[in-house]
N, C-alpha and C positions, 0 to 999 in steps of 0.2 A: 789624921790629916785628910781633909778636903780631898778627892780625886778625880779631874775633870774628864768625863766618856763623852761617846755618840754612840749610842744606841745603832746598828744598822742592821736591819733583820726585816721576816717576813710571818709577821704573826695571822697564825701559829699561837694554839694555846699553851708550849713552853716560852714560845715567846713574851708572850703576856704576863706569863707569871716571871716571866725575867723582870721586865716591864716594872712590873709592880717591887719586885725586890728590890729593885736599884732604886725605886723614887718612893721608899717606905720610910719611915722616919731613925730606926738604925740603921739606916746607910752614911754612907761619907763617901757615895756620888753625885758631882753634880752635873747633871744630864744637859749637854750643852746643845744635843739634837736628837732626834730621831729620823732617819733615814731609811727609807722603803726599798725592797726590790723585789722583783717577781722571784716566788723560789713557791712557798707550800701552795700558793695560791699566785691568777696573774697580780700584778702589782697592782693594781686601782681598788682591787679585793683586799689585798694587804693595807695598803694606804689608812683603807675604812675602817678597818679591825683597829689599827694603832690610833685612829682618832679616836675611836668609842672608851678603849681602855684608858685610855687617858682624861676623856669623862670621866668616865666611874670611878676614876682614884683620884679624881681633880689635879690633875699636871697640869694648868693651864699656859703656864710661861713658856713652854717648851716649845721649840719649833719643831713641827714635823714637817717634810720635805718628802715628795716622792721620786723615787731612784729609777732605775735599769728596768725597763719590760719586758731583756729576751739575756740571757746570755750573751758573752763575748765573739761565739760563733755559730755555737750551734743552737738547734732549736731549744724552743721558749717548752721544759718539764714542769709537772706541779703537781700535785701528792693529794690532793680530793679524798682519795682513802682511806686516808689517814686524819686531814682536818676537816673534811666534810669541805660542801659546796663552797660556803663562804672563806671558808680558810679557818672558823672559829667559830661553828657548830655546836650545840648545846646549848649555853647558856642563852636569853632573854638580853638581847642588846637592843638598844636604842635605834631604830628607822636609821635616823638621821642625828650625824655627832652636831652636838655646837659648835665645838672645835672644827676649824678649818686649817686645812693645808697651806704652806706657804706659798708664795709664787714665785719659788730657785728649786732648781731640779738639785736632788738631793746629793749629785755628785759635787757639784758648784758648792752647796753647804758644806758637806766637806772641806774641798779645798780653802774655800773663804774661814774656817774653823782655823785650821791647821797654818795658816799663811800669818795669819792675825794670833797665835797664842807664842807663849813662850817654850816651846818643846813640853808642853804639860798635858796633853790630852792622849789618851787612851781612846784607839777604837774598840767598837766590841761588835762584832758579825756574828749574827748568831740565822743569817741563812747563806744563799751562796754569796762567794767575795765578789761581784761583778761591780760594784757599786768602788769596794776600796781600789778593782785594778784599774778602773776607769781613771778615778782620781790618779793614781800613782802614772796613768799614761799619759792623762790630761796635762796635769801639771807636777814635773818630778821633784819641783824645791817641797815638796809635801813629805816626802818622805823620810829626809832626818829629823824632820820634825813631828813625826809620831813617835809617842814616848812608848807605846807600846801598842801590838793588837791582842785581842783574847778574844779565841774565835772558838765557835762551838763549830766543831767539821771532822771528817774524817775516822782514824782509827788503824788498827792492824785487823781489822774484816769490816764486811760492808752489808749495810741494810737495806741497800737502793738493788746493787748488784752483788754477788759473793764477795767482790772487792772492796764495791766502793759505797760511801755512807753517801747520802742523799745531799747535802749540802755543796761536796766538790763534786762530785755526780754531776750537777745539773750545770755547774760553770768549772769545768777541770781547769780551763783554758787560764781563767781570770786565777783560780788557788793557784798555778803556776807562777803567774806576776806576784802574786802577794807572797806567797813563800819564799821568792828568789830575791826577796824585794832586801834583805839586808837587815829589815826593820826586826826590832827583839818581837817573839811571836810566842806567845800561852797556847797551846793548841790541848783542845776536852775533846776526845774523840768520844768515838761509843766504848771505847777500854772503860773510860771514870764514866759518862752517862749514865751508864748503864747498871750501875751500881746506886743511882738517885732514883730509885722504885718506889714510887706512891703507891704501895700496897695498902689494901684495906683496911688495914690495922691503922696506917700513918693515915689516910683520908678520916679514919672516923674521928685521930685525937685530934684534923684539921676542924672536922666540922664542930665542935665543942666552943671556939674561938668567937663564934656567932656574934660579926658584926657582916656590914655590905660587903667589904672586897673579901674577908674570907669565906661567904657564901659563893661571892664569884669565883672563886679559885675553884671550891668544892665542882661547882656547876662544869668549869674547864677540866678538872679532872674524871669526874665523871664519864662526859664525852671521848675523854681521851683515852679512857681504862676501857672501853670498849670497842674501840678500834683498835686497840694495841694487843687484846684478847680475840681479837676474830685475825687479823691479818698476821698477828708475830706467836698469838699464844702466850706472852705475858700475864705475870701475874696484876702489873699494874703496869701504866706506862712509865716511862723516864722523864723525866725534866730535864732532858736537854740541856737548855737555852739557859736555864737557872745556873747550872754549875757556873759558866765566866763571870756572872754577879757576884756569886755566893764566892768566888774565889778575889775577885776585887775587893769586898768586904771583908773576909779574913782569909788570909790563904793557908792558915795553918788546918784548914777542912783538907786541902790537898797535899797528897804526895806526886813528885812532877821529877823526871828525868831531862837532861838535857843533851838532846838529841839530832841526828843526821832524821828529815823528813822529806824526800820528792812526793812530788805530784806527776801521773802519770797519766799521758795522753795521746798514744799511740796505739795503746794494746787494746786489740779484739777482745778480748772476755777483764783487761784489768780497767779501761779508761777508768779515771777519776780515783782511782787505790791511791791512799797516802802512802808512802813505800816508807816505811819507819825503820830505822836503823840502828833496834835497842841494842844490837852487839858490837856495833863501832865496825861492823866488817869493813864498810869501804874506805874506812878512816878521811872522810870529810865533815868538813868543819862542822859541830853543831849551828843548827838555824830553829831551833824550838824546843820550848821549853814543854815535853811532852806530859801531860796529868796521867797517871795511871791506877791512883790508888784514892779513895773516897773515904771521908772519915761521917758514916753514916749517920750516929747519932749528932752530930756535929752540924751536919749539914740541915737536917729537918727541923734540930732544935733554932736554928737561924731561922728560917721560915714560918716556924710559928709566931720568934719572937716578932719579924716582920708584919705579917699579918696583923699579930695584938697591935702593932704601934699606929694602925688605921684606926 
């Protein structure tokens, strides 16, 4: 069956190849937006990235909308290190997209989404939540009517700081509103990401596929196996962003516990740690549906076949 998302993230070359999973022709998403916020890069940077990729796989129906350019409180972080200047480094993009941005700030698309469906759309965050907690503060009839979120964030350790993974890192504040938000929650930390390794073996059976988007991807991963090898020491980077697609399309690639998860935003050496509660100690209520376990041939064999369907 048909699955109605919003895309809202901050590409980011997992981004992109999220992007492209979800609007590949085995999907059975239909992408009712895409929505910007400042997270790997500032926002206007991101904005541009998500126009260009949606050239190159021809999305044209799609609205893109640009989001949030700082966090809920604290200052405006962003990851250059990792995605290069642009945010999407490496490959040969186009100057200037065709594709233009809409004229509603992307939390209003949101809301105007969610207001206007029938309890059917799924968000999918795949950078920080500042865009979903805006929404959920702006306007709160929004909220039982997200049928669900699938957020790429967090973990039991962290890649930004020992705690905390880069995506609640940089809006602790806002993962607080969206976690406490009630609403049912997929949470892909770096436990399952991290287990989605484009190792060289998997890039070379990508490059075999030889048409345009799967040279793009190669091109994304490239850049990305190089940063991921100087700053983590990786054998190839993670795909992220991929897992919450690759999990709306079949979930049986994941194993997923359902779990106690805060967001923590007081602590000197923890801000932004998802504080996961796989032993039920505090005995409060599950609020997320935690990924822990990757079914790897499973997940790549999706991606290729995505790929071939361009």
């Amino acid at each position: 069956m048909e699955r109605k998302v919003i895309l809202d993230c901050d590409p980011g070359h997992d981004d992109a190849i999220a992007i492209i999973l979800a609007a590949s022709k085995i999907s059975n998403l239909k992408i009712e937006a895409i929505t910007t916020v400042a997270g790997n890069v500032e926002v206007e940077k991101n904005t541009l990235n998500a126009l260009k990729v949606c050239d190159i796989i021809g999305l044209e129906d799609v609205p893109v909308a640009q989001g949030a350019e700082r966090p809920l409180v604290k200052e405006r972080e962003i990851a250059e290190e990792i995605h290069g200047e642009t945010g999407l480094d490496g490959p040969v993009l186009p100057k200037n997209p065709t594709k233009q941005v809409i004229d509603k700030h992307g939390v209003d698309v949101i809301i105007e989404k969610l207001l206007n469906s029938d309890n059917d759309i799924t968000l999918v965050p795949t950078g920080p939540l500042t865009n979903i907690a805006l929404a959920m503060i702006k306007e709160p009839r929004i909220v039982p009517k997200i049928k669900e979120i699938v957020l790429m964030g967090g973990g039991t350790f962290g890649n930004w700081t020992p705690a905390a993974e880069f995506n609640i890192y940089v809006d602790a504040e806002a993962a607080k509103v969206v976690f406490d938000s009630g609403v049912p929650i997929a949470m892909f930390g770096l436990d399952v990401t991290h287990q989605a390794i484009a190792t060289d073996d998997i890039v070379k059976e990508l490059s075999e596929i030889e048409n345009p988007i799967a040279d793009f991807v190669i091109d994304l991963l490239e850049f990305f196996s190089k940063t991921y090898k100087e700053v983590f020491g990786f054998a190839g980077p993670p795909i992220h962003d991929a897992c919450t697609v690759a999990y709306l399309i079949d979930p049986s690639i994941f194993e997923l516990n359902h779990v106690r998860v805060d967001i923590e935003t007081k602590g000197e050496f923890s801000y932004g740690m998802t504080v996961v509660d796989t032993l039920a100690t505090t005995g409060r209520d599950p609020n997320v549906h935690f990924a822990y376990q990757l079914d790897s041939d499973k997940f790549w064999d999706l991606m290729k076949r995505a790929l071939k369907s361009y």
